[in-house]
Structures are given as structure tokens and as C-alpha cells.
Backbone as numpy.savetxt, mean C-alpha at the origin, in Angstrom:
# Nx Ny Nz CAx CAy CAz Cx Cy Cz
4.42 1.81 31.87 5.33 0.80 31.40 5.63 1.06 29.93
6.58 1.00 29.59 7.30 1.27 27.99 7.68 -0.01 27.48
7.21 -0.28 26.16 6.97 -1.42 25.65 7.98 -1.33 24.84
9.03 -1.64 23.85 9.89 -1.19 22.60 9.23 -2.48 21.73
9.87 -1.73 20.80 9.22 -2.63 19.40 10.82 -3.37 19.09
10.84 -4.21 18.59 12.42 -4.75 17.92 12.18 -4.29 16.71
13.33 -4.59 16.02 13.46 -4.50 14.14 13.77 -6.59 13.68
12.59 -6.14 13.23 12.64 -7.72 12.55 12.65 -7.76 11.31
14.18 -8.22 10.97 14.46 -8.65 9.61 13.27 -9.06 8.41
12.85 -8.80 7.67 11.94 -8.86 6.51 10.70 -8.69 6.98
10.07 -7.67 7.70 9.10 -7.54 8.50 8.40 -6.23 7.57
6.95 -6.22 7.87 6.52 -4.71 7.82 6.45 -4.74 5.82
6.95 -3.84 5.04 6.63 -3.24 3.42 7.18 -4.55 2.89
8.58 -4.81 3.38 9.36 -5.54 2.73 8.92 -6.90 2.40
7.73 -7.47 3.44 7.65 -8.86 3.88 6.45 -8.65 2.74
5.91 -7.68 2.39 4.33 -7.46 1.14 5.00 -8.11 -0.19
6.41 -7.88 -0.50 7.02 -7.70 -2.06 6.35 -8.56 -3.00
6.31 -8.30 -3.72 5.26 -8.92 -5.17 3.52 -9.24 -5.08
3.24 -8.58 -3.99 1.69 -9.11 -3.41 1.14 -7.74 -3.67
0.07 -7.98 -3.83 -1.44 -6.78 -4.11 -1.60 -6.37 -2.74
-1.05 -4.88 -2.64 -1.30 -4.40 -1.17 -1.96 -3.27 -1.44
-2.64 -2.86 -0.59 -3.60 -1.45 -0.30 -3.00 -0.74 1.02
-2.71 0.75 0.65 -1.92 1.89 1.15 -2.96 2.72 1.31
-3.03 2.57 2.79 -3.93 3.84 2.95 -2.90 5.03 3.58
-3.09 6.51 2.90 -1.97 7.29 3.06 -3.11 8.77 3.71
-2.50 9.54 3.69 -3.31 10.74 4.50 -4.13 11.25 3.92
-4.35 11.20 2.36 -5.65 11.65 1.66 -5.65 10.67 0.73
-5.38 9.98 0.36 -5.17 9.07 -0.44 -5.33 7.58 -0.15
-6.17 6.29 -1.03 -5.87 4.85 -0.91 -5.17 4.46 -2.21
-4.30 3.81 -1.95 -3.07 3.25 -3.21 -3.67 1.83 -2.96
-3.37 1.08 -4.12 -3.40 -0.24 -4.57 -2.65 -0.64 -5.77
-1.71 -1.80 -5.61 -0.84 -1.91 -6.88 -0.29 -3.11 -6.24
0.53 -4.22 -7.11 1.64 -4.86 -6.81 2.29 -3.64 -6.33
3.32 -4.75 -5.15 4.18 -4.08 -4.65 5.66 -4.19 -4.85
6.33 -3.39 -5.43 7.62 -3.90 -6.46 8.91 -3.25 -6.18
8.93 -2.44 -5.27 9.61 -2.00 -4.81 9.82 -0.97 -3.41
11.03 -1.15 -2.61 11.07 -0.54 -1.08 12.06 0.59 -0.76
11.67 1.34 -0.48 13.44 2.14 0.18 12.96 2.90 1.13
13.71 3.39 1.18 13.86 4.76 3.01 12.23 5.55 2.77
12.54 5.79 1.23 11.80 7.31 1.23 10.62 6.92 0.57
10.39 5.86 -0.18 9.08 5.53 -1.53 9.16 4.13 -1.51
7.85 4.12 -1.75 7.29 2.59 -2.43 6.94 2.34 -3.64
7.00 1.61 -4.67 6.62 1.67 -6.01 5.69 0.49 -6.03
4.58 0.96 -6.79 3.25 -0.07 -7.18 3.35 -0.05 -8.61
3.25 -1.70 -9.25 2.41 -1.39 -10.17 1.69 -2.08 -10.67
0.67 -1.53 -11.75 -0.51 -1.68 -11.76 -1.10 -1.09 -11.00
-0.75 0.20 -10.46 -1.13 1.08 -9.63 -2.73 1.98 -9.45
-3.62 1.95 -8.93 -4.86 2.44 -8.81 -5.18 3.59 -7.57
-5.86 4.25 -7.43 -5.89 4.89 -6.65 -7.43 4.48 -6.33
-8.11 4.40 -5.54 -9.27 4.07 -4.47 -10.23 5.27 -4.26
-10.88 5.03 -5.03 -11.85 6.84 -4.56 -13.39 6.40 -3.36
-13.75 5.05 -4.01 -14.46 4.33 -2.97 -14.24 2.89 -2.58
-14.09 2.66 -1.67 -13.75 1.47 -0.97 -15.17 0.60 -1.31
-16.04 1.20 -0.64 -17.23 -0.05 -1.24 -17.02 -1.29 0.60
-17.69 -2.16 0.76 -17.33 -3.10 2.04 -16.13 -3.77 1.73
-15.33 -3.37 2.98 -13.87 -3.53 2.91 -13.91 -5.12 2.52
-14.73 -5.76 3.08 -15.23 -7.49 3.11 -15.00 -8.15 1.84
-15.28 -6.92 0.91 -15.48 -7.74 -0.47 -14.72 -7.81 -0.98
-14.16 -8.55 -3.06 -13.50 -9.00 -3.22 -13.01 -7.43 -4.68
-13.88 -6.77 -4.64 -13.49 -5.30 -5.48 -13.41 -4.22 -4.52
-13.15 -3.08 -5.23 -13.30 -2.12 -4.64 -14.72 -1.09 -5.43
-15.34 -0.23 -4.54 -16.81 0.42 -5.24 -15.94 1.30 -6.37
-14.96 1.76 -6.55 -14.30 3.18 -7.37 -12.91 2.91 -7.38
-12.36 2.60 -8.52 -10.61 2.06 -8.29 -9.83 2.59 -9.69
-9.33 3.65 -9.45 -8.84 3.82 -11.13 -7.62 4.04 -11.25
-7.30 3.21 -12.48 -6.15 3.18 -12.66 -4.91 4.36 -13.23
-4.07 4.56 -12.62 -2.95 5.46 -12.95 -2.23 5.32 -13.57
-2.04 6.61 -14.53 -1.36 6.62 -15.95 0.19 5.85 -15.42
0.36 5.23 -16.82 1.82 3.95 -16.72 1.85 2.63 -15.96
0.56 2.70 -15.50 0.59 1.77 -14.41 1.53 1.60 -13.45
2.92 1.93 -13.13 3.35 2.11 -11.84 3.34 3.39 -11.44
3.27 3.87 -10.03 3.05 4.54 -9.21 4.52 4.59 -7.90
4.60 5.65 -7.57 6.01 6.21 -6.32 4.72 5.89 -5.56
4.63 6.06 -4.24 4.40 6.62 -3.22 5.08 6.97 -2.11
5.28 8.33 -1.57 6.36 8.54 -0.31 5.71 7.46 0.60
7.01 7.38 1.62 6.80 6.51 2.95 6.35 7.49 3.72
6.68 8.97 4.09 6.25 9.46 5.09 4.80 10.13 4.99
4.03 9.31 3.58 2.75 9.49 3.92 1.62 8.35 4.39
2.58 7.53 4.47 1.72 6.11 4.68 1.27 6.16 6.50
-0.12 6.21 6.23 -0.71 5.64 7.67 -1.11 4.45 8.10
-1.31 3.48 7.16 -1.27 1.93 7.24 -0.98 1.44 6.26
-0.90 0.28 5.88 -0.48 -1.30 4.71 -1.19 -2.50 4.83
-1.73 -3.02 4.11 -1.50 -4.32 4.53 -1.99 -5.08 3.15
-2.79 -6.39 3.57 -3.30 -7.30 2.10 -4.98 -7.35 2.47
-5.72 -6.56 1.20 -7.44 -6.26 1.72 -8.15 -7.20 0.86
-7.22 -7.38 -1.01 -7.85 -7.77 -1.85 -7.54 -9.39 -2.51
């Protein structure tokens, strides 16, 4: 049986905008406000990169450092999940 997904209007990156989201990408965890959307990139800032997570449960992360300028690109076609952790 084949299930389809719809497209729901403000759904998914778009519906995160101005919220502290964590990007887990293919070698990489991103964390930043989320400030911007398009086809190809996401922009964080206050942008950190995640070297240890530490228990996802908690309210820090074990290793979180911050990236020069404080905002950050990230491509879309490296993102393997999104959501709100912190």
C-alpha cells in the first residue's frame, strides 16, 4: 500500500522560524536560532556546532561551540533530521 505525504502550508523548517532548533546533518549537529529558509540553505544564528550531545533529556549540550560570526548557512541537502531538543 502507498501512502503519499501532502504539502502543508507552513509545515516542516518553515513552521521552526525564530526558535532554537538542532540540525542533525550527515557528519555534523547544528544549533542556532533559526532565521532563515530557502530551496538550498538554512541560516542559524547564534550558530554552534555540537561535538557532544551529552543526554539528549537535558537542558545543555556535553560540547557546543560556537561559530565564528555567529550565523551559520547550512545546505538542505545535508539535513537528516530537525526539530526543537533545547
Amino acid at each position: 500500500m502507498k501512502v503519499m505525504l501532502s504539502e502543508v502550508e507552513d509545515e516542516g523548517l518553515i513552521s521552526l522560524m525564530g526558535k532554537t532548533v538542532t540540525i542533525f546533518c550527515m557528519n555534523y549537529i547544528y544549533t542556532g536560532q533559526l532565521v532563515g529558509v530557502n530551496d538550498t540553505c538554512i541560516k542559524l544564528d547564534g550558530a554552534k556546532i555540537v561535538y557532544e550531545t551529552g543526554d539528549l533529556k537535558t537542558k545543555t549540550w556535553q560540547n557546543a561551540q560556537e561559530l565564528p560570526q555567529g550565523s551559520w548557512y547550512v545546505q538542505t541537502s545535508s539535513i537528516e533530521s530537525f526539530g526543537l531538543l533545547k
